[in-house]
C-alpha distance (Angstrom), angle and dihedral (degrees) to the residues before:
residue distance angle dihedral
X1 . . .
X2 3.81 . .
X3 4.25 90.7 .
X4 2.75 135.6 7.1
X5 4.18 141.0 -173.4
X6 3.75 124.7 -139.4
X7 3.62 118.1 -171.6
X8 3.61 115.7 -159.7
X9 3.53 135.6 172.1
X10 4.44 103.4 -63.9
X11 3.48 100.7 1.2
X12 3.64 143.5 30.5
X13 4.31 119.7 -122.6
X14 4.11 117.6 -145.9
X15 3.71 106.1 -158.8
X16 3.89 110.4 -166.9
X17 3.73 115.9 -161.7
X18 3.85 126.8 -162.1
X19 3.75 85.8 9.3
X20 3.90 129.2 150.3
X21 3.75 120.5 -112.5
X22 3.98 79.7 -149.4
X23 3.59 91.0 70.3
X24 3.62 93.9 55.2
X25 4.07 92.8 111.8
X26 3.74 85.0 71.1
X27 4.13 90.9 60.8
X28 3.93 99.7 47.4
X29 3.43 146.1 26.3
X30 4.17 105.2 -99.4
X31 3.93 83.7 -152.1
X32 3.80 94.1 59.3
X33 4.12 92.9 26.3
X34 3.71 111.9 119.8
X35 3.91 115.2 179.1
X36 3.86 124.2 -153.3
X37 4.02 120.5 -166.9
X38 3.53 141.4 146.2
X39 3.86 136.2 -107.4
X40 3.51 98.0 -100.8
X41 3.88 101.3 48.9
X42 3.84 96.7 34.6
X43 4.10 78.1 53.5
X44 3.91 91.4 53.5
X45 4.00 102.2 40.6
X46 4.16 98.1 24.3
X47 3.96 82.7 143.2
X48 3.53 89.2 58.9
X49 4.00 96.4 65.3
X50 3.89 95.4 46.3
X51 3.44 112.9 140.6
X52 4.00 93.8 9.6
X53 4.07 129.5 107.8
X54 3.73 103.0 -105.7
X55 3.46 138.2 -176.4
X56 3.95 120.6 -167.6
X57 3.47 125.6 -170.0
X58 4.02 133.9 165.5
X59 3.10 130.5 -41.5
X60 4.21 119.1 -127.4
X61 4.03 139.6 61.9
X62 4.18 85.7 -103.2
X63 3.96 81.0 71.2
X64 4.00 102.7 53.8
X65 3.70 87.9 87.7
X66 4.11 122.8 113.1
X67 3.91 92.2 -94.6
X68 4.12 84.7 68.3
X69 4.02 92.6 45.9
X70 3.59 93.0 45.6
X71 4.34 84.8 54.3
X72 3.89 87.9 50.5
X73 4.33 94.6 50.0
X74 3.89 85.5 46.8
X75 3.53 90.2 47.8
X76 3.73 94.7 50.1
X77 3.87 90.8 45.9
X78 3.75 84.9 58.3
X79 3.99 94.1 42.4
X80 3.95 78.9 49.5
X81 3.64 94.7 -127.5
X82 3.77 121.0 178.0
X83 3.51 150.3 -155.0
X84 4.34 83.6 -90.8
X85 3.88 80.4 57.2
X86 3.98 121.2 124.6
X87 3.82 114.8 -166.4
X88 3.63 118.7 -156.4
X89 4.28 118.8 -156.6
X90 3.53 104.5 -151.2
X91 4.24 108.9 -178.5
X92 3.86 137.0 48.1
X93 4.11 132.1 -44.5
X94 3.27 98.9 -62.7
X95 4.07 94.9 54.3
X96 4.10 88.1 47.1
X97 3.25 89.7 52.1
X98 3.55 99.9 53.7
X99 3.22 103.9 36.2
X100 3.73 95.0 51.4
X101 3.82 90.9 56.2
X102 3.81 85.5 48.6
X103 3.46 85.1 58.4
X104 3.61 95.0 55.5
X105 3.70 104.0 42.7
X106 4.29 96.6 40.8
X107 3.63 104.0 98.5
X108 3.47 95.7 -23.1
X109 4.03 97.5 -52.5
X110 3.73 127.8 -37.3
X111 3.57 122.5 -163.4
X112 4.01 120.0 -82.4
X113 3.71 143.5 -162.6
X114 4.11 137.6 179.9
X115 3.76 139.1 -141.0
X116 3.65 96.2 -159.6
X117 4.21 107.8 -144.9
X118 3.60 99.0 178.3
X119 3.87 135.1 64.6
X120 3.53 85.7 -130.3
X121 3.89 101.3 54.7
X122 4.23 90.3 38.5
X123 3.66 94.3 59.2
X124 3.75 100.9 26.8
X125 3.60 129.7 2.3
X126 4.05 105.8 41.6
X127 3.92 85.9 53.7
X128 3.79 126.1 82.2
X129 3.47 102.9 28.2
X130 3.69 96.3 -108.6
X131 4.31 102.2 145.5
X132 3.45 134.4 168.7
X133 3.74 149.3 100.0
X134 4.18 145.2 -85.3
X135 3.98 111.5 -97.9
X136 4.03 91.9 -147.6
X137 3.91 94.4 -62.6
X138 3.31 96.9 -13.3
X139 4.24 105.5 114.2
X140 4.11 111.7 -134.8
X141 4.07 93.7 -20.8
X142 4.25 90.5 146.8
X143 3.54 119.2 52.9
X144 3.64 160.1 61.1
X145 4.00 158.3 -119.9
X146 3.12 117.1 -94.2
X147 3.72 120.4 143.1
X148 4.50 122.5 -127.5
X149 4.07 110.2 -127.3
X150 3.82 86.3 -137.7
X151 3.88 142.3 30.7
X152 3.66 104.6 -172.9
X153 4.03 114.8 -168.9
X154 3.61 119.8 -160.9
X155 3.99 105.6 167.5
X156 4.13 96.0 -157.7
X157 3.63 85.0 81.4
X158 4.11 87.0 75.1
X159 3.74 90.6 58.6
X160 3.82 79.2 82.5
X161 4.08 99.7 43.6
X162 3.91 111.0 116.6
X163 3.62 99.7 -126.9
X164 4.45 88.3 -118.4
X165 4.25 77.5 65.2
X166 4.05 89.7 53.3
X167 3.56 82.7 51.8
X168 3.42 102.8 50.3
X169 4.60 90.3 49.0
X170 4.01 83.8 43.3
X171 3.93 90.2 66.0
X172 3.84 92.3 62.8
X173 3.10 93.2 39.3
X174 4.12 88.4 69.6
X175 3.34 86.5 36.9
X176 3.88 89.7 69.8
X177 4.06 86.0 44.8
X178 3.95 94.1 46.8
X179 3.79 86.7 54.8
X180 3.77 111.8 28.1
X181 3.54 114.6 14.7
X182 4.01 134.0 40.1
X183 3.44 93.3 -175.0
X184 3.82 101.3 57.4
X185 3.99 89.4 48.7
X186 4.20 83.7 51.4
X187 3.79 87.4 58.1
X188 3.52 95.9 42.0
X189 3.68 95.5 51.7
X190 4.01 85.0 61.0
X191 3.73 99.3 53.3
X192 3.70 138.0 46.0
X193 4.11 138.3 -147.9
X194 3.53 86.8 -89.9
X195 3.77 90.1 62.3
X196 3.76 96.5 51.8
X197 4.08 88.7 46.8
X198 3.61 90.7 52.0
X199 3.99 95.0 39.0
X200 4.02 108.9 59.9
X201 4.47 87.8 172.3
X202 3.98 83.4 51.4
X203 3.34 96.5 47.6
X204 3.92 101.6 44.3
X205 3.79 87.1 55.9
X206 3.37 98.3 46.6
X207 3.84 85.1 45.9
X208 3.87 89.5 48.0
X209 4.36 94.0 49.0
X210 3.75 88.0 49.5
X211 3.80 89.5 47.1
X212 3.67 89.3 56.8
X213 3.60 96.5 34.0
X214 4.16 93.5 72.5
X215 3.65 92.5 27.5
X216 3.47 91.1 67.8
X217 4.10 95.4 42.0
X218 4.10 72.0 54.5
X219 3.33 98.3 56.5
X220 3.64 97.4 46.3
X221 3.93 90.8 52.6
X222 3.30 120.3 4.8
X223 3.97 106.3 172.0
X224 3.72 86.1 52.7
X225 3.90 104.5 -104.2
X226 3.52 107.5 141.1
X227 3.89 128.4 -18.3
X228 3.74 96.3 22.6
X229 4.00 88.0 65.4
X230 4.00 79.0 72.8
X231 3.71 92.9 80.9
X232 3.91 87.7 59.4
X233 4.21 85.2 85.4
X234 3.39 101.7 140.4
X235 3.67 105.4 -0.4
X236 3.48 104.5 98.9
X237 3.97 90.0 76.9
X238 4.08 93.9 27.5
X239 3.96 88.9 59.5
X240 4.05 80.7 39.8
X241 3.95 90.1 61.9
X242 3.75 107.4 6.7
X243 4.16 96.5 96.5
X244 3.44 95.3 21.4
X245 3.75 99.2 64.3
X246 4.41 91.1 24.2
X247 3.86 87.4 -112.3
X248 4.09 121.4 167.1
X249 3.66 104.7 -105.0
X250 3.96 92.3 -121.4
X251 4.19 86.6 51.5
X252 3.64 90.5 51.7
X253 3.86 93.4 44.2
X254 3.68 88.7 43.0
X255 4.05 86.1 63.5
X256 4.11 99.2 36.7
X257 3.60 84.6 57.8
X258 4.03 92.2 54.4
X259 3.66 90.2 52.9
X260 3.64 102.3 46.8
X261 3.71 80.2 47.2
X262 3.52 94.1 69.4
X263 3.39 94.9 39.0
X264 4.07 85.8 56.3
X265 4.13 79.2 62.4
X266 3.73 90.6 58.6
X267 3.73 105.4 38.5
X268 4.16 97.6 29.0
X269 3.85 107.9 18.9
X270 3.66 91.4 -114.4
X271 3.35 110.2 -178.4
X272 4.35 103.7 -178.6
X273 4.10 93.8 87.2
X274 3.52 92.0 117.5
X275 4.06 98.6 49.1
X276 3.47 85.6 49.0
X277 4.13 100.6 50.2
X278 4.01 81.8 47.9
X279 3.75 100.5 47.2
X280 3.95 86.5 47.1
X281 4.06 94.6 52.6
X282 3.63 89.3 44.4
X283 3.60 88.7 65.1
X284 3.93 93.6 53.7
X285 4.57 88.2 -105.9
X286 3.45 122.6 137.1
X287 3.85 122.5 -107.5
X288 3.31 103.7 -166.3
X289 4.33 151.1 0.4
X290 3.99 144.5 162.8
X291 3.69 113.9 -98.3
X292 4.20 127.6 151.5
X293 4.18 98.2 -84.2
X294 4.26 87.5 -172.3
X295 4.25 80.7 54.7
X296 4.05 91.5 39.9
X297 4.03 77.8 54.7
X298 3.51 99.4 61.0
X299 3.93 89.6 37.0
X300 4.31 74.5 64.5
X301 3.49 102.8 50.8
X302 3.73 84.3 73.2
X303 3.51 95.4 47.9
X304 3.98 114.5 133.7
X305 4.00 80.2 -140.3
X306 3.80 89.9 64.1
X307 3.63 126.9 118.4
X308 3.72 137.9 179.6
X309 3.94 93.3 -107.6
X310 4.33 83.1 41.0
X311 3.33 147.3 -111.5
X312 3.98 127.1 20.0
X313 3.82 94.5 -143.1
X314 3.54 119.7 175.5
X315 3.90 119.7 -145.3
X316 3.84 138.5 175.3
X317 3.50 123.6 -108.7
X318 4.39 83.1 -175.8
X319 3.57 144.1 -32.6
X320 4.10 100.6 -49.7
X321 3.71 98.1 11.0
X322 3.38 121.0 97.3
X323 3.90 143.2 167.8
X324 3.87 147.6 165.7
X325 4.02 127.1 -114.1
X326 3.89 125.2 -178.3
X327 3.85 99.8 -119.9
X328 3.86 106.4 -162.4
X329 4.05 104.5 -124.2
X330 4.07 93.0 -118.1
X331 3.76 82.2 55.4
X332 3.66 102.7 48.1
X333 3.65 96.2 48.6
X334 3.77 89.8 56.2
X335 3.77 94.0 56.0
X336 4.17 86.2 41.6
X337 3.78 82.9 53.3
X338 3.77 91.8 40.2
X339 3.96 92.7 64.6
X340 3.55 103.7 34.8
């Protein structure tokens, strides 16, 4: 699977794997081709934007707030931009995110397209077409879905990755195993970051299955109404802590998904905890930490996943089998408390 079309509901998604950011020309119009990056990869691939209209702006998820979006309109405006424009997010999560509800918002909505640049945002957060922005703590509380024409992949940009950043995309990427597929997590439990890093072939398949892997859950639902709550595993408490205690969003994941874990052992008799702690430390992610659960409450009270009766939670029933219960609130802090 080199590309690969996704039709969804208004628009159709071209995913190109092992591509070439060089060969970008060929994808958009360079006249009406308006690229949006951040400090620290524009400061790492500079050569890569010669010749193309670029706006920069800071690095870090304490930046994806409206101040930053109102920087990137205004620097449109400037670039003179227009409703024929197509914006292109070229970076990590926090860049896709923004730049796709740019896309929405500028004029209306104007067409949009990523060059994913982290593990993170090539298996997880480039693909959906869920954008937005943080309300002060608050993960993701503006925005919308609205779905990129493009995802081009060009793995030479993770020559650059810090190794905390391979991390942070490996914690989704057992995410997708803990709640759709047995026989990734088996492989994963056998090899390490170190293997992936060494292993490009290894890695663009893996890259590849996991691309498919929530594409699919997309496809199925894309504005989130039943199965595509699954990839919530281990967000509700990641969101909970993740700003509050300036934690990578893989690390914070990493110990949501520990948690509802556990829980899974009370409410489904799952019995996989331990594979799951191990796989997660093998990757370098954190398992575990203190933090204020009555203040990671109120955090949830806010939570996109809450309804009147509470909490969407999403639990394990095994390895590849997931689904959601509504946990009342009184009730999910008890098992929080239970396990900490």
């Amino acid at each position: 699977m080199k590309n690969w079309k996704v039709k969804l509901s208004t628009s159709t998604v071209s995913f190109i794997l092992d591509g070439r950011f060089s060969a970008i020309d060929k994808l958009v119009n360079k006249a009406n081709a308006f690229y949006i990056t951040d400090e620290n990869v524009y400061a790492l691939h500079q050569n890569k934007f010669k010749g193309k209209k670029t706006i920069v702006f800071p690095s870090g998820e304490e930046h994806k707030q409206q101040a930053t979006i109102d920087f990137i309109v205004e620097a449109l405006l400037n670039l003179g931009a227009t409703r024929e424009a197509i914006l292109v997010g070229v970076g990590g999560g926090v860049v896709t995110d923004m730049v796709g509800y740019v896309a929405g918002i500028y004029m209306r909505g104007v067409q949009v397209g990523f060059v994913p640049t982290t593990i993170l945002a090539m298996v997880d957060a480039s693909i959906g077409g869920k954008n937005g922005i943080d309300v002060g703590i608050y993960k993701n509380m503006v925005g919308l879905i609205r779905q990129p024409s493009f995802l081009l992949y060009d793995l030479d940009f993770l020559q650059t990755l810090p190794s905390h950043q391979w991390e942070n995309g490996f914690a989704e990427i057992i995410k997708h195993a803990a709640i759709k597929d047995a026989k990734m997590m088996k492989a994963l439990a056998s090899h390490d970051l170190a293997f992936y890093q060494k292993n490009k072939k290894e890695l663009s398949a893996l890259i590849q299955k996991n691309v498919q892997i929530k594409m699919k859950v997309v496809q199925k639902d894309e504005f989130e109404k039943g199965d595509r709550k699954l990839l919530n595993f281990g967000h509700t408490i990641g969101h909970a802590i993740e700003n509050e205690h300036a934690l990578l969003h893989g690390h914070a994941i990493s110990i949501g998904m520990v948690y509802a874990a556990k829980i899974s052992q009370v409410l489904q008799g799952f019995n996989d905890t331990g594979l799951l702690v191990a796989t997660l430390k093998q990757y370098g992610l954190p398992t575990n930490m203190h933090f204020n659960i009555e203040q990671a409450m109120q955090v949830m009270q806010k939570d996109k996943k809450k309804a009147t009766a509470g909490m969407q939670y999403v639990v394990l029933k095994k390895i590849g089998q997931a689904m959601y219960e509504t946990i009342p609130m009184k009730s999910l802090e008890k098992l929080i408390k239970l396990y900490s």
